[in-house]
N, C-alpha and C positions, 0 to 999 in steps of 0.2 A: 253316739260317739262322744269322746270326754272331748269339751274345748278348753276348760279352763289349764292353764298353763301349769301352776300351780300344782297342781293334783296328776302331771305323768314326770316320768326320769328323764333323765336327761339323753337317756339313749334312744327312748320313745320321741321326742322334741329333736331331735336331731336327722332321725327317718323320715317323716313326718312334715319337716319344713320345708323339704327338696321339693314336695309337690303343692303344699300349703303354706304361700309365703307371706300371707295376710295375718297381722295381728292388729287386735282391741286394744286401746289403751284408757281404759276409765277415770275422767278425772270430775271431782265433785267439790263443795266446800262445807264449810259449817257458819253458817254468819245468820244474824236475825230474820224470819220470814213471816214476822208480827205475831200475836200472843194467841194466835190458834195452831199453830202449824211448826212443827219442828226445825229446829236449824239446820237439821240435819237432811230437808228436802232435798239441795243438791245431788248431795253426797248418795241419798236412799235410790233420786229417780236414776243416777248413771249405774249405782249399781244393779239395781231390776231388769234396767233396759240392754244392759249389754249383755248379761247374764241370757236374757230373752233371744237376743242376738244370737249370742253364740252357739246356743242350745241349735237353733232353729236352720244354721249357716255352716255349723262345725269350723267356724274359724276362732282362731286362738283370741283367748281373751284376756290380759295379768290382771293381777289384784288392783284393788281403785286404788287410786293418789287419793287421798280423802281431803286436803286441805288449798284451798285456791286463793287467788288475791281479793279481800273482801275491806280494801280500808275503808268504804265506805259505811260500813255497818260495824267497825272495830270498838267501839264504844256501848256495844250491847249486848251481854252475857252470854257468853256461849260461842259468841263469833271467834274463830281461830285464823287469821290471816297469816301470809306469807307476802314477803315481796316478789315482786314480779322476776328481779336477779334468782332471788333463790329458788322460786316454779323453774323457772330459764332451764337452769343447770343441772338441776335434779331432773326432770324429763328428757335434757338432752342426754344427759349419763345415763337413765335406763335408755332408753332410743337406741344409743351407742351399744350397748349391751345386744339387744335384741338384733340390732343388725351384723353385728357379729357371730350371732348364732345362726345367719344367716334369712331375718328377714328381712323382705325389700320393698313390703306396703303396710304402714303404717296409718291407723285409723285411731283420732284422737276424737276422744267420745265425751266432750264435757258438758256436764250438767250446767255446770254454775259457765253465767257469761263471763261480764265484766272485763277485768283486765286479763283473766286466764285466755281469753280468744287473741288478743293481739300478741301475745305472748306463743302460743301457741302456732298462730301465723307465721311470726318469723322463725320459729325452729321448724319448720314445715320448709322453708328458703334453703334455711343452714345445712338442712340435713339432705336434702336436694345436691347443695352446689359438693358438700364433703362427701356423700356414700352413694350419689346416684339416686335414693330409697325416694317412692311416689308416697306424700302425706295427703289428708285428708281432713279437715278439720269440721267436728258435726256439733253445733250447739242442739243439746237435744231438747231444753223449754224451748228454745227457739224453734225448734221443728215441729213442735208440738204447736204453735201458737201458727206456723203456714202453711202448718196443714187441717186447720181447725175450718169447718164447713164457713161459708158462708152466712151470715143470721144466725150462727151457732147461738152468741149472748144475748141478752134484750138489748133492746136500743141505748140505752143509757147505761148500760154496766160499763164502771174503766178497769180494764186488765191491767197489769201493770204488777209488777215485782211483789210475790206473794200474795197477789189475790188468785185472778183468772188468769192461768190454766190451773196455777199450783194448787189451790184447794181442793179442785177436784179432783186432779188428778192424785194426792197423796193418801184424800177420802179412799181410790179406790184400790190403790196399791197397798198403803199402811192406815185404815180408818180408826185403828185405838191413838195415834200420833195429835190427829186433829181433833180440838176441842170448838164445836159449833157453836157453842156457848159466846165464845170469844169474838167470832167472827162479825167484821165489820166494814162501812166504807168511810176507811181514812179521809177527812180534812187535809189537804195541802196546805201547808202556812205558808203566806208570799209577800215574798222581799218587797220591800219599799222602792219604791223611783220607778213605778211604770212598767217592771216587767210581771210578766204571768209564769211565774212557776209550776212545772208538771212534775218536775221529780228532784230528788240530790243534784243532778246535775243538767241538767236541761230548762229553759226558763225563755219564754221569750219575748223579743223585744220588738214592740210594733209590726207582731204575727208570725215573724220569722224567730225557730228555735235557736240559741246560743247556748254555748256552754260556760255554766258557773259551778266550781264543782266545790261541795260542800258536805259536808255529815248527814246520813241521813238524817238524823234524831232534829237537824236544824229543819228539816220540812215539814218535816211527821213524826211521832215520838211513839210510835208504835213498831216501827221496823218495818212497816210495808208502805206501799204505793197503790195499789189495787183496790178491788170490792170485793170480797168474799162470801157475801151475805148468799148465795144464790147457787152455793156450791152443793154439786153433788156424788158421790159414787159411779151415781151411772154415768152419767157427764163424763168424769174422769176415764171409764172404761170404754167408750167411744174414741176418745181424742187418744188415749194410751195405745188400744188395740192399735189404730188408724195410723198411726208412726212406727210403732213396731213392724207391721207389715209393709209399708216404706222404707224403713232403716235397713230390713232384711234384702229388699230386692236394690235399694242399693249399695250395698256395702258387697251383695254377689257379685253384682258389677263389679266395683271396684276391686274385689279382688282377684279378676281376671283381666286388668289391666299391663301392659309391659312398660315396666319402670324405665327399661331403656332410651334413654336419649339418642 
C-alpha cells in the first residue's frame, strides 16, 4: 500500500483519511557532523526511517522539511540553519494544512535535536489547544541512543554529536557518505576558570553540568563531540533495525489513539 503522501490524488487522500488519520512529518537538517560523515546525516536518517515507517505501518508519510535550527554549527560549511520563528511557522502552516484535510494525529519525526524539539513541543500545545489534533514528538538519534543494548560501546568510548550512534549508523544506511579515513576522538578545548567542558554548551562547575552556550568550532574544530574511531556497518544495522521495529509498534499505537478531549 502507497504511504507516501505525495505520490496519490487528492481524491485517493481524501477516502483514505476517514479511516487513516495518522500522518509522518519528517524533519532533518544539514549542519557539520565532523570531517567523515555528511552534513546531511540528519536530514538522510529521518528520511530512511520514516520512509521504513511508513512502508511497514501504511500510515501517511509528507516529504522531509530538510532544514532545522543548527546555530551552533552555522559557521561550518555546509550547515543551512533556520530560526527557530521560521521552523515555528512553517510546520505550523503545513500542520494547518494537513489538519484541514482532515488529520487528527500528527507524528513529528526529527532527526536533528537541538532547538527543533523545543520548537516542536510547543506546536505540539498550540496545535492541541486550536484543532484538538494528538501530536507526538520522536527525536529518532535520540531513540536510537535508548534503545542501544546495554555494554553496546566499550568502556571508554564518548558518544556524543557525530560520533556514536551516527557513524554507524550512516556506515550502514549510506556507507559511500562516510570516510574512515577521517574518523576520529575529538579533544575538547576547556574554558579557563575551573569549569570541565563536555560540549558547545554544557560545561561543568564543581561536578554539576551548566549551560554556557557557545560555537562549536569554540570547543572542537572539527564539528563533532563524539569517537568515531570504532564505527561500524554492522553496529549501525543492529541499533538501526532495533528502532525501526520500535518506531513501528509505536507509532501503531499512536495511531489508534482518540484525539478527543
Amino acid at each position: 500500500m502507497e504511504y507516501r503522501l505525495h505520490h496519490k490524488s487528492w481524491k485517493k487522500i481524501e477516502e483514505e483519511v476517514k479511516n487513516k488519520d495518522t500522518v509522518i512529518i519528517p524533519l532533518g537538517s544539514l549542519e557539520a557532523h565532523g570531517t567523515d560523515k555528511p552534513v546531511g546525516s540528519c536530514f538522510l536518517l529521518a528520511d530512511s526511517a520514516s520512509k521504513d515507517v511508513g512502508e511497514r505501518t501504511g500510515i501517511h508519510v509528507t516529504p522531509i522539511i530538510p532544514f532545522g535550527v543548527s546555530e551552533s554549527y552555522q559557521n561550518f560549511s555546509g550547515t543551512i540553519s533556520v530560526s527557530m520563528k521560521t521552523l515555528s511557522g512553517y510546520v505550523y502552516d503545513v500542520c494547518k494544512s494537513l489538519i484541514k484535510n482532515g488529520f487528527k494525529k500528527i507524528v513529528f519525526f526529527s532527526a536533528h535535536g537541538g532547538n527543533n524539539l523545543p520548537v516542536l513541543r510547543e506546536l505540539s500545545f498550540k496545535l492541541r489547544d486550536e484543532f484538538g489534533v494528538l501530536c507526538t514528538v520522536i527525536h529518532v538519534w535520540g531513540m536510537i541512543s535508548r534503545l542501544t543494548p546495554e555494554g553496546f560501546w566499550s568502556e571508554n568510548l564518548k558518544t556524543g554529536h557525530g560520533g556514536e550512534p551516527t557513524a554507524s549508523v550512516m556506515l550502514y544506511l549510506y556507507p559511500d557518505s562516510v570516510d574512515m579515513k577521517e574518523s576520529k576522538s575529538p579533544k575538547i578545548k576547556q574554558l579557563n576558570g575551573g569549569l570541565e567542558t563536555t560540549s558547545y554548551s554544557s560545561h561543568k562547575y564543581k561536578g554539576v553540568a551548566q549551560n554556557i552556550f557557545l560555537f562549536a568550532e569554540e570547543v572542537e574544530d572539527l564539528g563533532f563531540m563524539g569517537d568515531s574511531t570504532e564505527a561500524s556497518a554492522d553496529k549501525g544495522k543492529l541499533l538501526y533495525e532495533k528502532t525501526i521495529d520500535y518506531l513501528v509498534d509505536y507509532i501503531s499505537f499512536f495511531s489508534k489513539l482518540k484525539p478527543d478531549r
